[in-house]
C-alpha positions, 0 to 999 in steps of 0.5 A: 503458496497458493490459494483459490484451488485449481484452475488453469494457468491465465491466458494471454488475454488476462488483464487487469484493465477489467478491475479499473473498468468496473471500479470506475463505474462503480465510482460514477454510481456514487459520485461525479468523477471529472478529470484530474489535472494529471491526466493529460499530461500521463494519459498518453505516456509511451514505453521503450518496449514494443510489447508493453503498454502502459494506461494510466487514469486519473480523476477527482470527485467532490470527497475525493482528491485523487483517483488513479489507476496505472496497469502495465501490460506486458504481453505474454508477460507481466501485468501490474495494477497501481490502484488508489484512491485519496480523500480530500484532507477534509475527510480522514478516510483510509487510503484505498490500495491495491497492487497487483504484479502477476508475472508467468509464475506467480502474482503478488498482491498488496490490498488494503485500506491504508489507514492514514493515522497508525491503528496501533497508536490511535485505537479510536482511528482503528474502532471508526475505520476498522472494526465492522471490517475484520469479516472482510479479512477472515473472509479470505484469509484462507483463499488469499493466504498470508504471503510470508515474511514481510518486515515493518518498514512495509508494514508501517501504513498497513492497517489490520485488514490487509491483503498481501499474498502471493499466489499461482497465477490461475484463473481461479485464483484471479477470479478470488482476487476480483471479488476481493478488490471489488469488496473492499473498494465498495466498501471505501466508497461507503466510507467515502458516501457516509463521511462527514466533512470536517469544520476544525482546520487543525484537524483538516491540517492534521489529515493533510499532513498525514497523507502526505506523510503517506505520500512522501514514503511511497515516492521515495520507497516506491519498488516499482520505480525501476522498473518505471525506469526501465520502461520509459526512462529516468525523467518520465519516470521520476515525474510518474511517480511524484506527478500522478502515481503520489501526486500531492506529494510537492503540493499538501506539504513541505516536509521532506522525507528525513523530517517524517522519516530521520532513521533513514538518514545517512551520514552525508545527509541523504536519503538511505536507499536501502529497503532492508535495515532493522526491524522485525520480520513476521511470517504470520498475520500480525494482528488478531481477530479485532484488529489489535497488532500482536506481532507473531510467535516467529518473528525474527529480529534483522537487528535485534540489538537496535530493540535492545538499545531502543529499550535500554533507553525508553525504559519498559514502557508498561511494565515488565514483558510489555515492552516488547508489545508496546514499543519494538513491535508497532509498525509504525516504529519498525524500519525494516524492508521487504525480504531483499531476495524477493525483489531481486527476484521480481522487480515490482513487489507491491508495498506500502 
C-alpha cells in the first residue's frame, strides 16, 4: 500500500531528526520549554550497534508535562520516530503521538491526538476535542491510506482522526508525512495555548488517572520493546520505557496494569503477553466523517463467541441490531492486538 504517488526511494541521509528539529521550535514559539528531569540520565544512552544510534529528548513547559522524543537511526537501515507530548493533569488535552518505523521496504506510521478519555463513551470529550479536527483526517486520507487490518486492543486509545498506514518508503510520500506531523502537532499546541486550567481537583484526579491509565498500556504493551532490548539491553531498556518513553507511569498513579486492564490476566496472576487475543478486526476506517465509531462492514470477529457470551449476558443494550454497535464494537472494550504476522515481520510496528 502506497500513498503520495512517485518519487524515488529516500536516500541514506533520510532522517527524522528533521520532524524533532522543527517540532521543537515550533514549541519554543509558543511556550518556555526547560529540561525535563529524564534528559540527562537518557540524553547520552549508548547502543550495542556500531551502525545505529539513538537521540533521545525530553522537556517540560508551563501546560506541558512531558515532552519527548526518541528517533533510532540505523544506517542504511531502519529509522524510527517516538514523538509525544503529555499535558500537566490540570488540562485534559488529547495525547500528542506519533510513531514512525521506515525500514528499506516499507514505513509504517501511527499519528494521532491520543484522546485521554474514550470518544466513544464520552461524546462531549469527542465534540470539545474532535469535532473542528475531522478536515485534518480527510485531508490526507487519500495521500495516507488506511493501513489495513488493525484490531481494538490498538484501537482503544485511538481517537477518530488517526493516522495508521504504511507506506513505500519515497521521498515523496515522506514529504506528505512531514506536512501531516506538522499539521496536526500545531494543531496540539493550539489546543494546548487555548486550554484553560482546571480548579476541581476531582476533575485534575480524573485527568490524572486517565493518562496514567494511558501510560500503564503503553509500558506493558510497548512493541517497540525488543527491539529497545536488542539495542541497548534488557535493563537499559526496561528503565527506557518506564523512565522517559511513559515517564509518569511510577509517579501520576499507583494501579498496576490488571486493575486498568483485568482481561489481560492469566491464571497465575501475570500479565498476559500476548498482543493477539479476542476482539474485532477492521480493514477500513472505523469511524464516520463526524468522528462517531461505526466499525466497518468487514470486520472479522478473532473470537466471536466472547461477543456472543459478553451479549448473552449484558443483555441488547438499545434494543435489537444495536448491540453490536453499542457494546462489542467500542474500542475501548475491544482486546484484540495488532496482526501478529506484521510484527513478526517488523519488530517495531507503532501502536497505541
Amino acid at each position: 500500500m502506497s500513498g503520495g504517488g512517485g518519487g524515488g526511494g529516500l536516500g541514506a541521509g533520510f532522517s527524522y531528526q528533521k520532524f524533532v528539529h522543527v517540532a521543537l521550535e515550533q514549541t519554543r514559539l509558543r511556550t518556555a520549554l526547560a529540561p525535563h528531569p529524564s534528559q540527562e540520565k537518557f540524553k547520552f544512552i549508548k547502543t550495542n550497534e556500531d551502525n545505529t544510534v539513538l537521540n533521545a529528548l525530553s522537556f517540560s513547559a508551563p501546560k506541558i508535562r512531558l515532552l519527548r522524543s526518541l528517533a533510532i537511526e540505523q544506517k542504511n537501515s531502519v529509522q524510527v520516530l517516538d514523538f509525544a507530548a503529555f499535558s500537566e493533569p490540570e488540562y485534559d488535552l488529547p495525547i500528542f503521538c506519533a510513531n514512525a518505523f521506515t525500514s528499506p521496504a516499507r514505513s509504517i506510521v501511527v499519528l494521532d491526538l491520543n484522546p485521554l478519555y474514550d470518544t466513544t463513551e464520552h461524546e462531549d470529550y469527542r465534540e470539545k476535542y474532535y469535532r473542528n479536527l475531522m478536515p485534518h483526517i480527510h485531508k490526507y486520507s487519500e495521500l495516507l491510506p488506511w493501513g489495513g487490518k488493525i484490531t481494538g486492543e490498538s484501537l482503544r486509545f485511538f481517537s477518530p482522526i488517526v493516522i495508521w498506514t504504511i507506506l513505500e518508503p519515497t521521498e515523496a510520500n515522506h514529504q506528505v508525512l512531514y506536512s501531516a506531523f506538522m499539521d496536526y502537532y500545531k494543531v496540539w499546541l493550539e489546543l494546548m495555548d487555548e486550554a484553560v486550567q482546571e480548579i476541581s481537583v476531582e476533575k485534575i484526579d480524573r485527568n490524572r488517572e486517565a493518562q496514567h491509565k494511558y501510560l500503564t498500556w503503553r509500558a506493558e504493551k510497548d512493541p517497540g520493546y525488543p527491539l529497545l532490548k536488542k539495542l541497548i539491553g534488557e535493563c537499559a531498556a526496561k528503565d527506557l520505557v518506564r523512565e522517559f518513553l511513559f515517564e509518569g507511569v511510577d509517579s501520576l498513579g499507583t494501579k498496576p496494569f490488571l486493575q486498568y486492564f483485568p482481561e489481560y490476566a492469566q491464571k497465575d496472576g501475570t500479565v498476559n503477553k500476548k498482543r493477539s487475543m479476542i476482539g474485532k478486526s477492521f480493514e477500513s476506517r472505523p469511524w464516520d466523517a463526524h468522528g462517531r465509531f461505526i466499525g466497518d462492514a468487514t470486520t472479522s470477529d478473532l473470537a466471536a463467541t466472547a461477543f456472543v457470551g459478553k451479549r448473552d449476558r449484558d443483555g441488547p443494550r438499545g434494543g435489537k441490531g444495536n448491540w453490536c454497535s453499542r457494546l462489542s464494537c467500542r474500542p475501548n472494550r475491544l482486546t484484540a492486538a495488532m496482526d501478529a504476522q506484521r510484527h513478526r515481520l517488523l519488530p517495531w510496528t507503532p501502536s497505541a
